[in-house]
C-alpha positions as CSV (number, residue, x, y, z in Angstrom):
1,X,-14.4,-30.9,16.2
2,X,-13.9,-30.6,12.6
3,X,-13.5,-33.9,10.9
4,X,-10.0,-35.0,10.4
5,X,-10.6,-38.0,8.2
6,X,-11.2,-36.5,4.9
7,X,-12.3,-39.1,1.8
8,X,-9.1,-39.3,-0.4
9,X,-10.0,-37.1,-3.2
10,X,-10.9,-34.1,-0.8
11,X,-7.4,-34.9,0.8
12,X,-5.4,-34.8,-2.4
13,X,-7.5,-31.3,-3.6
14,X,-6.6,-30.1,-0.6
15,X,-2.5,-31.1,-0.6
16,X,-2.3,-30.0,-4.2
17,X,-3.2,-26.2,-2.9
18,X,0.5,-24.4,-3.1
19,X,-0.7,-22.1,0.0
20,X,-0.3,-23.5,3.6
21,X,-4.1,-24.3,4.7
22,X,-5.5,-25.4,8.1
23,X,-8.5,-26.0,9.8
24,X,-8.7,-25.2,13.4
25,X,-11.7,-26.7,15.7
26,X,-13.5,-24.5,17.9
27,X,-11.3,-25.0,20.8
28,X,-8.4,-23.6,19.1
29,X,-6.8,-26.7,18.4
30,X,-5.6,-28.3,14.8
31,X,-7.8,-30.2,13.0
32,X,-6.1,-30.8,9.6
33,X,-3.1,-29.6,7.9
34,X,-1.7,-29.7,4.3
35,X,1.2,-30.4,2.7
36,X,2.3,-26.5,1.9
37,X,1.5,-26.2,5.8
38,X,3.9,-29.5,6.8
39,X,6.7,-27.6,4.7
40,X,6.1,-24.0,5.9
41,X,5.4,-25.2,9.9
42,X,8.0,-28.5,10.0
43,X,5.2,-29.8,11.6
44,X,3.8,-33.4,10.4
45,X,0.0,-33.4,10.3
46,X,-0.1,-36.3,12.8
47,X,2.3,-34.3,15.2
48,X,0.0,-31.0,14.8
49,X,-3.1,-32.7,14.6
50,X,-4.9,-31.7,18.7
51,X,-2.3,-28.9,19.3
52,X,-3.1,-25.5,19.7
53,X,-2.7,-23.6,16.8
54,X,-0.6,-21.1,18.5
55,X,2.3,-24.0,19.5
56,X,2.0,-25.1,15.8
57,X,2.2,-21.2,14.0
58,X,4.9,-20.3,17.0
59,X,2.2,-16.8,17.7
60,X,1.7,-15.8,21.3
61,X,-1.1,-17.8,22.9
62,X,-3.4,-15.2,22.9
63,X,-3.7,-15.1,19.3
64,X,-1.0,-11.4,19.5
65,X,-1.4,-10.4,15.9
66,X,-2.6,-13.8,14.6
67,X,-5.8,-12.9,12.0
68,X,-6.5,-16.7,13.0
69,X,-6.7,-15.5,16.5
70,X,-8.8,-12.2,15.4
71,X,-11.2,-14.3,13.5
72,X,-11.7,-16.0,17.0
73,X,-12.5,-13.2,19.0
74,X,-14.5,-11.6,16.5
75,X,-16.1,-14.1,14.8
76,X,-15.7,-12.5,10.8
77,X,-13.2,-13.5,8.9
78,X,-10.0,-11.5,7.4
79,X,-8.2,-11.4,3.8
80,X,-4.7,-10.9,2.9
81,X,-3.7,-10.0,6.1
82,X,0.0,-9.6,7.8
83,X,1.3,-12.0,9.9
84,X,4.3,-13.5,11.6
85,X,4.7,-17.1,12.5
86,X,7.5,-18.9,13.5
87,X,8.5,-22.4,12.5
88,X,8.7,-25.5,14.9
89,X,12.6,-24.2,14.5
90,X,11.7,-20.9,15.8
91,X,12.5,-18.8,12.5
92,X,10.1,-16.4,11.4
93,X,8.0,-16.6,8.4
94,X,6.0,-13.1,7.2
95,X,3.1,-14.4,5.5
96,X,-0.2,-13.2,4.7
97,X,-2.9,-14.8,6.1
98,X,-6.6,-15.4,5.1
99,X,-9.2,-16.9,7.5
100,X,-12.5,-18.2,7.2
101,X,-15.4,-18.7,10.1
102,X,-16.3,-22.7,9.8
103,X,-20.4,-23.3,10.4
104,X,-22.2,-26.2,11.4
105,X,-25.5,-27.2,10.0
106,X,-27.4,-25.5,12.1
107,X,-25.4,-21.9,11.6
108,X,-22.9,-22.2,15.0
109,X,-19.4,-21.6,14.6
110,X,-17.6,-25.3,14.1
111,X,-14.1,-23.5,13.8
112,X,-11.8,-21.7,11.4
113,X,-9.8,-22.3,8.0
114,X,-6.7,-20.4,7.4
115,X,-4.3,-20.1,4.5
116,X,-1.6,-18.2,4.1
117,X,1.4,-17.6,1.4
118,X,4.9,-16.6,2.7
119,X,6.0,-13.4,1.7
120,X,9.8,-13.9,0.3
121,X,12.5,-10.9,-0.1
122,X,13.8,-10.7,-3.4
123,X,17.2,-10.1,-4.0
124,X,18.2,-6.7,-6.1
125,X,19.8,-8.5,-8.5
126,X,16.5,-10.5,-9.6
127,X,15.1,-6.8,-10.8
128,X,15.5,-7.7,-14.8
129,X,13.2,-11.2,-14.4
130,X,10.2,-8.0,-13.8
131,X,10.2,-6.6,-16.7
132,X,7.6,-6.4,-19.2
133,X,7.6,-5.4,-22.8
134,X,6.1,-1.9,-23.1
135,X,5.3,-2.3,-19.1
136,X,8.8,-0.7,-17.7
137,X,9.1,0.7,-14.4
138,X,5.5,-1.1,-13.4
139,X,6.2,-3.9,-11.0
140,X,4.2,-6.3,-9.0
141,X,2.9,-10.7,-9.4
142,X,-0.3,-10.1,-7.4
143,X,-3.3,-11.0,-8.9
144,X,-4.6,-7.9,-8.7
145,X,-1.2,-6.7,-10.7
146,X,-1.6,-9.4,-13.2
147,X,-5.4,-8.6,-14.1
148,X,-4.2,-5.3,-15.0
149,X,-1.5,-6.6,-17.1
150,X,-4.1,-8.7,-18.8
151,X,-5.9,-4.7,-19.9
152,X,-3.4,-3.3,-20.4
153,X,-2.3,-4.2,-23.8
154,X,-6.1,-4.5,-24.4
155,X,-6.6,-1.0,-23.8
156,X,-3.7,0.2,-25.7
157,X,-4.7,-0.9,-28.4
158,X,-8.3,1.0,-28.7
159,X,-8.9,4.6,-29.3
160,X,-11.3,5.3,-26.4
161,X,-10.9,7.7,-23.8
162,X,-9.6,5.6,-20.5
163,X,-10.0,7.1,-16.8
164,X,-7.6,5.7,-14.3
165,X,-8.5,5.4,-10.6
166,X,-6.2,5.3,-7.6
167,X,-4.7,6.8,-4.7
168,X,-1.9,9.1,-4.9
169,X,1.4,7.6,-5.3
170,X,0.2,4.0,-7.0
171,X,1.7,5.0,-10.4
172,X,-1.3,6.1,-12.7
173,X,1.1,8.1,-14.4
174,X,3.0,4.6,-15.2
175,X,-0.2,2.9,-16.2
176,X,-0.7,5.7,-18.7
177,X,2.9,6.0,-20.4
178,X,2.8,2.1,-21.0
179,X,-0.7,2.3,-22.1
180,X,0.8,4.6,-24.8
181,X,3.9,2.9,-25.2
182,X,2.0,-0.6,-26.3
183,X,-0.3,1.9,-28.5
184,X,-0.3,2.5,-32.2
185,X,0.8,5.4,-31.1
186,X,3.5,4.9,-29.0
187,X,6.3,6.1,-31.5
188,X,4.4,9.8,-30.9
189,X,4.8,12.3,-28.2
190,X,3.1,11.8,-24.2
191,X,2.3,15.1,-22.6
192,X,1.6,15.0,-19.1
193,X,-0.2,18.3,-17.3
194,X,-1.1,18.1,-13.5
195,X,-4.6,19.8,-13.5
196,X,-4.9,19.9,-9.8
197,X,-1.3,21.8,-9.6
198,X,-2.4,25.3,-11.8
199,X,-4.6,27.7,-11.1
200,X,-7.6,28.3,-14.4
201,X,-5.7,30.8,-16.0
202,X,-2.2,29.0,-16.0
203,X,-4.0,25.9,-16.9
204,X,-6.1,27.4,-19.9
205,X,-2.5,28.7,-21.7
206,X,-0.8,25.5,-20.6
207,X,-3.2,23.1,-22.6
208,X,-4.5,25.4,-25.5
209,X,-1.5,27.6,-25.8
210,X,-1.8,31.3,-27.1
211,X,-0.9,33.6,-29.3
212,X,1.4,36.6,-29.4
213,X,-0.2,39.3,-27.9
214,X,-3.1,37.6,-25.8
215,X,-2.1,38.9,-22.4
216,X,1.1,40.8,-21.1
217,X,4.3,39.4,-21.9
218,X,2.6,37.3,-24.7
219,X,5.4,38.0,-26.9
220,X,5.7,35.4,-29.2
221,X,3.2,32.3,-30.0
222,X,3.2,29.3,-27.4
223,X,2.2,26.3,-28.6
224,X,-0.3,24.5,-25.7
225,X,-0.3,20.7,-24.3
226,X,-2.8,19.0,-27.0
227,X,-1.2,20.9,-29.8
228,X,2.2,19.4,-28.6
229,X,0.5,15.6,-28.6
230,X,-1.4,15.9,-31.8
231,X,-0.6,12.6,-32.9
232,X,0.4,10.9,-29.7
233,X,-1.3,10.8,-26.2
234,X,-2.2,13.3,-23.4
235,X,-2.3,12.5,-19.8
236,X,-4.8,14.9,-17.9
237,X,-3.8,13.9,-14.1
238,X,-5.8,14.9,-11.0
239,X,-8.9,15.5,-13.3
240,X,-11.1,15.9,-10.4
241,X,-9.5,19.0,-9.5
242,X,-10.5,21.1,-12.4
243,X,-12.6,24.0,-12.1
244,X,-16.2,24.0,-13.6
245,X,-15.5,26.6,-16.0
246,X,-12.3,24.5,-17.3
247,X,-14.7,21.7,-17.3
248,X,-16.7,23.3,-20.0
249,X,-13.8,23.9,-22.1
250,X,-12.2,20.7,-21.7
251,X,-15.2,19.0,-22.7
252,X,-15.5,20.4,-26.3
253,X,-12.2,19.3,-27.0
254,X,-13.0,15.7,-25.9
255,X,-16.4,15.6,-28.1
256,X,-15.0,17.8,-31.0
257,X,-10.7,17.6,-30.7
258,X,-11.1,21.6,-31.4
259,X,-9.9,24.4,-29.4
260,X,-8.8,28.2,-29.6
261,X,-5.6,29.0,-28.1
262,X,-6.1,32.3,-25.9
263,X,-6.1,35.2,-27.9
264,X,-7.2,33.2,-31.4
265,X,-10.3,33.1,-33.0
266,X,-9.3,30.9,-35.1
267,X,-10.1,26.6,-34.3
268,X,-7.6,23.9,-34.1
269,X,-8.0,20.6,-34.8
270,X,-5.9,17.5,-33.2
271,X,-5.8,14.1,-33.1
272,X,-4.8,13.0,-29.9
273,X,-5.8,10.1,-27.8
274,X,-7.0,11.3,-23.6
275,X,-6.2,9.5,-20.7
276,X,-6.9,11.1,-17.4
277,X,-6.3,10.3,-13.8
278,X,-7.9,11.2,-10.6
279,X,-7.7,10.0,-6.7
280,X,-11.2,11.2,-6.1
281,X,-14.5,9.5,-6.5
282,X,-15.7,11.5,-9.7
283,X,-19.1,9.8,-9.4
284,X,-19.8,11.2,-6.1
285,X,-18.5,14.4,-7.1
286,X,-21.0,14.5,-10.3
287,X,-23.5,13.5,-7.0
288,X,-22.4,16.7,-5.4
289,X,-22.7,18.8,-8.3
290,X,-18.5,19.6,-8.2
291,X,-18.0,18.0,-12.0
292,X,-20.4,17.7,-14.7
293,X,-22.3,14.9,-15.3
294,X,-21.5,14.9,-19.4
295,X,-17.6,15.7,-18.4
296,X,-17.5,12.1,-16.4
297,X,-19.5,10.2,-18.9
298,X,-16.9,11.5,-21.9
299,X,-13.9,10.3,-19.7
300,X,-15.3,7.2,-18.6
301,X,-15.5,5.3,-21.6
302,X,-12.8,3.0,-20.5
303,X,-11.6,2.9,-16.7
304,X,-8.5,0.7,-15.0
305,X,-8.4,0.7,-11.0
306,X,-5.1,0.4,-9.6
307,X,-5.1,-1.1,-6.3
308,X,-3.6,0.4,-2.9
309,X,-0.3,-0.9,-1.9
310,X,-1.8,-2.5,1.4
311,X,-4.4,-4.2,-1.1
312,X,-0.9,-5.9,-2.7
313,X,1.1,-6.5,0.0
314,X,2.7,-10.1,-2.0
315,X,4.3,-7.1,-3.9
316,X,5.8,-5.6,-1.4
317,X,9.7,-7.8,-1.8
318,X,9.4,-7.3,-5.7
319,X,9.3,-3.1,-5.1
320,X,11.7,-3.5,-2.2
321,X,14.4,-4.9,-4.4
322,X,13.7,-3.1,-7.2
323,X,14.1,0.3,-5.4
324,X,17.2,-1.5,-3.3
325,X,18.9,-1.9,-7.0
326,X,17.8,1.8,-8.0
327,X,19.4,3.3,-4.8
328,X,22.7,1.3,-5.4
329,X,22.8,2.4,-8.9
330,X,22.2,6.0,-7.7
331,X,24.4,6.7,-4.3
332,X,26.8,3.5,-5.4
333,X,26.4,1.6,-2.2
334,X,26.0,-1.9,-1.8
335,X,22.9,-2.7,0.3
336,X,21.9,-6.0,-0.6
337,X,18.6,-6.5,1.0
338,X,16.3,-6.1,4.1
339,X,16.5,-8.1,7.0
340,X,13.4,-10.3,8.4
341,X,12.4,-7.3,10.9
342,X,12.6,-4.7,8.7
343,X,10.4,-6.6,6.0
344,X,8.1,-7.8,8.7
345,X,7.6,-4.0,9.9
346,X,7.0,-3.2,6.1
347,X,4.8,-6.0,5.3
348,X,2.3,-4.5,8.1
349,X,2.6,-1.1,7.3
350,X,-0.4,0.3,5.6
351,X,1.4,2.8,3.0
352,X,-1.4,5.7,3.2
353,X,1.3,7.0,0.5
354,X,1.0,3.9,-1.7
355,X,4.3,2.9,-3.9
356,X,6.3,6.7,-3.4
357,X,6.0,6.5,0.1
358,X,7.9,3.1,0.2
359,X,10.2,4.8,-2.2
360,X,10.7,7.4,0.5
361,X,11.3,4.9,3.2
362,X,14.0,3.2,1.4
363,X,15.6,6.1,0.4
364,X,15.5,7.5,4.1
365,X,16.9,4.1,5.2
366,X,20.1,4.5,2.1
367,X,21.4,7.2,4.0
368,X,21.8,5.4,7.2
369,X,22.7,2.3,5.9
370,X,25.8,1.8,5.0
371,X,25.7,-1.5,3.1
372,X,25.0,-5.2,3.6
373,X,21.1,-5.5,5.3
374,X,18.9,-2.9,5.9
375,X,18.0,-2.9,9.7
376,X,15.2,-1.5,11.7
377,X,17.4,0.7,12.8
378,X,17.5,2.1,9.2
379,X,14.3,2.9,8.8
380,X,12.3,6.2,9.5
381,X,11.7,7.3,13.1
382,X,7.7,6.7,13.1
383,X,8.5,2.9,12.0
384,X,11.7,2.4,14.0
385,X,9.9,2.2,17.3
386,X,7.4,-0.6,15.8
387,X,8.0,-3.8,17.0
388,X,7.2,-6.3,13.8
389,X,3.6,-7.1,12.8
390,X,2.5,-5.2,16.2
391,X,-1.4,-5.8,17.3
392,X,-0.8,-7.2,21.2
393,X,-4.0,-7.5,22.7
394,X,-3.9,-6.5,26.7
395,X,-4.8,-9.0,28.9
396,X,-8.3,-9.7,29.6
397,X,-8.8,-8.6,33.5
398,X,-7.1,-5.1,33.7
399,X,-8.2,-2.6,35.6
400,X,-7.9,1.5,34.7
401,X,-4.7,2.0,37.1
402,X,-3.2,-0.7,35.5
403,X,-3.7,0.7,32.0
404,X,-2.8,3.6,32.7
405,X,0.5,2.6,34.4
406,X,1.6,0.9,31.2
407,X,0.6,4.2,28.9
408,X,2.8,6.1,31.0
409,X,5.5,3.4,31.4
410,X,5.3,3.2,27.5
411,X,6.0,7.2,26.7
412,X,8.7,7.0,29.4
413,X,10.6,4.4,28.2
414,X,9.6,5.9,24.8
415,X,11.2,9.0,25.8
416,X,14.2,7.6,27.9
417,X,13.0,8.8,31.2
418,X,12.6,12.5,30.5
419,X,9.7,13.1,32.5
420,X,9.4,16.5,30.3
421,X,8.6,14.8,27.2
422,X,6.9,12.0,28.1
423,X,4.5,14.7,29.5
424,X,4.2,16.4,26.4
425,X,3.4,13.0,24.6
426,X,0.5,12.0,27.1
427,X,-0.5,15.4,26.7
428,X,-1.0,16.3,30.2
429,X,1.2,19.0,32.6
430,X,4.6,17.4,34.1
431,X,3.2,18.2,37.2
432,X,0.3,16.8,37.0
433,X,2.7,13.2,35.3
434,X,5.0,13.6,38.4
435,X,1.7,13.2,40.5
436,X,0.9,10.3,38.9
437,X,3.6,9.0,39.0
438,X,3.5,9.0,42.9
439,X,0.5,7.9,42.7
440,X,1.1,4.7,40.9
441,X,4.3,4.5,42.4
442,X,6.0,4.4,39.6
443,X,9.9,4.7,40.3
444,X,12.1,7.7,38.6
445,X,14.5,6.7,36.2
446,X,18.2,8.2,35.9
447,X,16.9,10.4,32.8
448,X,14.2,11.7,34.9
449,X,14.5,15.2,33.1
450,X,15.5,17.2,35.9
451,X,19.0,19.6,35.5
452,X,21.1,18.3,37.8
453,X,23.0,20.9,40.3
454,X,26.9,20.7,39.4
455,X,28.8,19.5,42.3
C-alpha cells in the first residue's frame, strides 16, 4: 500500500493543488486524499482513507467509465479524460480526470494517482467576462487556449508569413482576423478566399483579378483578392488543396508581392501581409510530392496549432454559453442553460467537427427546446440515445449467446420492438432475427412489427 503518512511539507504541496488528487493502492482502495478532493467528494480523508475508490468517486464498481478504473485494467495511464462521479450525496460531478501508473522500486505497479478538475456550466449571461481585446468571437481558459493568446499578439505584431494548423471547424479563420485586428494593419482590409472551394481557373481570376477582355464575358476590369488587401491582410484557407500549377503562381507572389492579372502583361506590386490555413499535414504532403517543397518553406515562417475541441474539453461550458446567448439573441427564446445530462453527454463527445459542430448541436437542440434547460431530449438523435459518459465494460465471464442476446435486446429496445428494423440495424434477414430470437428465447414484444389483422 501506498504510504499514507506523508512528511508535512509534501502534505501541504499536495493540499495547496486546486485540482482534486488521490492515490489509490494496488487493491483499488484509497490511500490519500487532498483537500480539493475532501471538497469535491464530501469525503474526509480519514473516512476515505481503505475504501474503495469506486464507494468514494460514487462510479460503478467495475471501474464503468472511470479512467481510474481503465488505468487498472490496462496498466497506462490517461489525460484529460471525461468522467462522471458522484458525491458522497449522490450528485454528479463531470470532471475530467488524469491518472498516473504508481511504480515501486523495483518497476511493479504500487497503484495509481488521479486528479481531476470539475467541469462547471457557465451561465449565458457570463458571455461578456470572455472577451478579449482584438480576440472577439475566440473563446476558451484552457491552457492550451491561453498559450495561444500568449502568440497571438506576438504574431500580430511581425510581418512574417504565419501558417495555421487545425482541423476543420476549430476557427482558423478567427485566429487570423484577430491576428490582423491586433496588427499594424488592422485599420486595413481582410480578404478571405477558400482555395480548396474553386476550381484553377476560378481561383487564378479570384486572387489576381483580370482585365477587360481576357476571356468571354470579361467585360470590364476585376480587381482580384491581393489587389483588394494591398495594405491589409489576406487569408489563403485550405492551402493544401491548391493545385501544383497554382502552387507555382502563388509562390512568386509570396517571394516577390508581384502578379499579372489574367489577360495583363503588365506586373502589380502589393503590400500585403499572408496568412494561410490548412487541415492537412503539408509536410507529409511535400513527402508525397502533392505541394512543393519551396511553397511550404515560404508559408511556414511562422505557424500557430489550434487544438481539437476533445483536446479542450474545460472549454466546452464557456462555448456552450456563449452559443446558448447567441441563439437567444437570434430566435428570442430564453434557454438558460444545459442540464447535468446533457453537459455530461457533451463533455464525452469527441466533436470530429470541432467548435461548428457543437454550434450545430445547440442549434438543433433551440428548435426543440422551448426555454428554461436544455435536455437530452433536446439534443440530436445520434446523441439522444447516449446514456452520459458511456464506456460500461461487460462482465467478465460471458459467453457468445449471452452477448449476443444483449446486442439483439439492445437494437430491439432501440427500435421499440419492431422486429423489422431491429433486423436492418444488426444487419441480418428478419427471418433469420425471428430464428434467433427463438433460439435464445427471447420473448416478442407488443411492437413486434407484424400488421395486425383488423378484427
Amino acid at each position: 500500500m501506498l504510504a499514507t503518512q506523508e512528511p508535512l511539507t509534501h502534505s501541504l504541496l499536495l493540499d495547496s493543488i486546486p485540482d482534486g488528487l488521490l492515490a489509490v493502492d494496488e487493491e483499488g482502495k484509497i490511500a490519500f486524499l487532498n483537500c480539493a478532493a475532501e471538497r469535491l467528494t464530501l469525503w474526509a480523508r480519514d473516512e476515505a482513507w481503505g475504501r474503495p475508490y469506486s464507494e468514494v468517486l460514487g462510479v460503478a464498481e467495475d471501474g464503468d467509465a472511470c479512467p481510474l478504473g481503465e488505468t487498472f485494467r490496462s496498466g497506462r495511464g490517461t489525460e484529460g479524460q471525461p468522467c462522471c462521479l458522484r458525491d458522497r450525496q449522490g450528485r454528479r460531478l463531470t470532471v475530467t480526470m488524469s491518472t498516473t501508473v504508481v511504480r515501486s522500486p523495483d518497476g511493479r505497479p504500487a497503484g495509481v494517482l488521479a486528479t481531476w478538475r470539475p467541469v462547471r456550466k457557465v451561465e449565458p449571461a457570463a458571455g461578456p467576462a470572455w472577451v478579449r481585446p482584438g480576440l472577439d468571437g475566440i473563446i476558451g481558459r484552457s491552457p492550451a487556449m491561453e498559450q495561444l493568446f500568449q502568440l497571438v499578439p506576438q504574431f500580430a505584431h511581425s510581418s512574417s508569413t504565419i501558417l495555421i494548423e487545425g482541423a476543420s471547424g476549430t476557427g482558423k479563420e478567427l485566429f487570423a482576423r484577430a491576428i490582423h485586428n491586433l496588427s499594424p494593419r488592422g485599420s486595413r482590409n481582410f480578404i478571405a478566399v477558400n482555395c480548396g472551394a474553386l476550381p484553377d481557373t476560378l481561383l487564378e481570376s479570384e486572387l489576381f483579378g483580370y482585365k477587360a477582355g481576357a476571356f468571354t464575358d470579361a467585360r470590364q476590369d476585376k480587381p482580384g483578392r491581393f489587389a483588394l488587401a494591398d495594405g491589409g491582410t489576406i487569408f489563403l484557407d485550405e492551402i493544401g488543396d491548391v493545385s501544383p500549377a497554382m502552387q507555382i503562381k502563388l509562390l512568386r507572389v509570396l517571394q516577390e508581392r508581384v502578379f499579372e492579372p489574367l489577360g495583363s502583361v503588365e506586373s502589380v506590386k502589393v503590400d500585403v501581409r499572408v496568412i494561410a490555413a490548412t487541415h492537412q499535414d503539408l509536410g507529409d504532403l511535400v513527402h508525397r510530392g502533392a505541394f512543393r517543397e519551396d511553397l511550404y518553406y515560404r508559408i511556414n515562417i511562422v505557424r500557430l496549432q489550434l487544438p481539437a475541441l476533445r483536446e479542450r474539453r474545460e472549454d466546452i461550458p464557456l462555448l456552450i454559453g456563449h452559443f446558448i446567448a447567441k441563439f437567444n439573441r437570434l430566435q428570442g427564446k430564453r434557454v438558460t442553460e444545459v442540464s447535468d445530462d446533457v453537459l455530461a453527454i457533451l463533455t464525452a463527445h469527441d466533436f470530429p467537427g470541432n467548435i461548428r459542430e457543437l454550434e450545430n448541436i445547440l442549434e438543433y437542440a433551440f428548435v426543440l427546446c422551448p426555454g428554461g434547460p436544455i435536455e437530452p431530449e433536446h439534443l440530436p438523435p445520434a446523441l439522444r440515445g447516449k446514456p452520459p459518459l458511456m464506456g460500461k465494460r461487460l462482465r467478465e465471464g460471458l459467453t457468445l449467446r449471452d452477448l449476443e442476446t444483449l446486442h439483439i435486446r439492445d437494437a430491439l429496445r432501440r427500435c421499440r420492438g419492431n422486429r423489422a428494423a431491429a433486423a436492418r440495424e444488426l444487419g441480418i434477414n428478419p427471418s433469420t432475427l425471428f430464428r434467433k430470437l427463438k433460439s435464445l428465447r427471447i420473448p416478442l414484444t407488443e411492437g413486434d412489427g407484424r400488421r395486425r389483422k383488423p378484427r
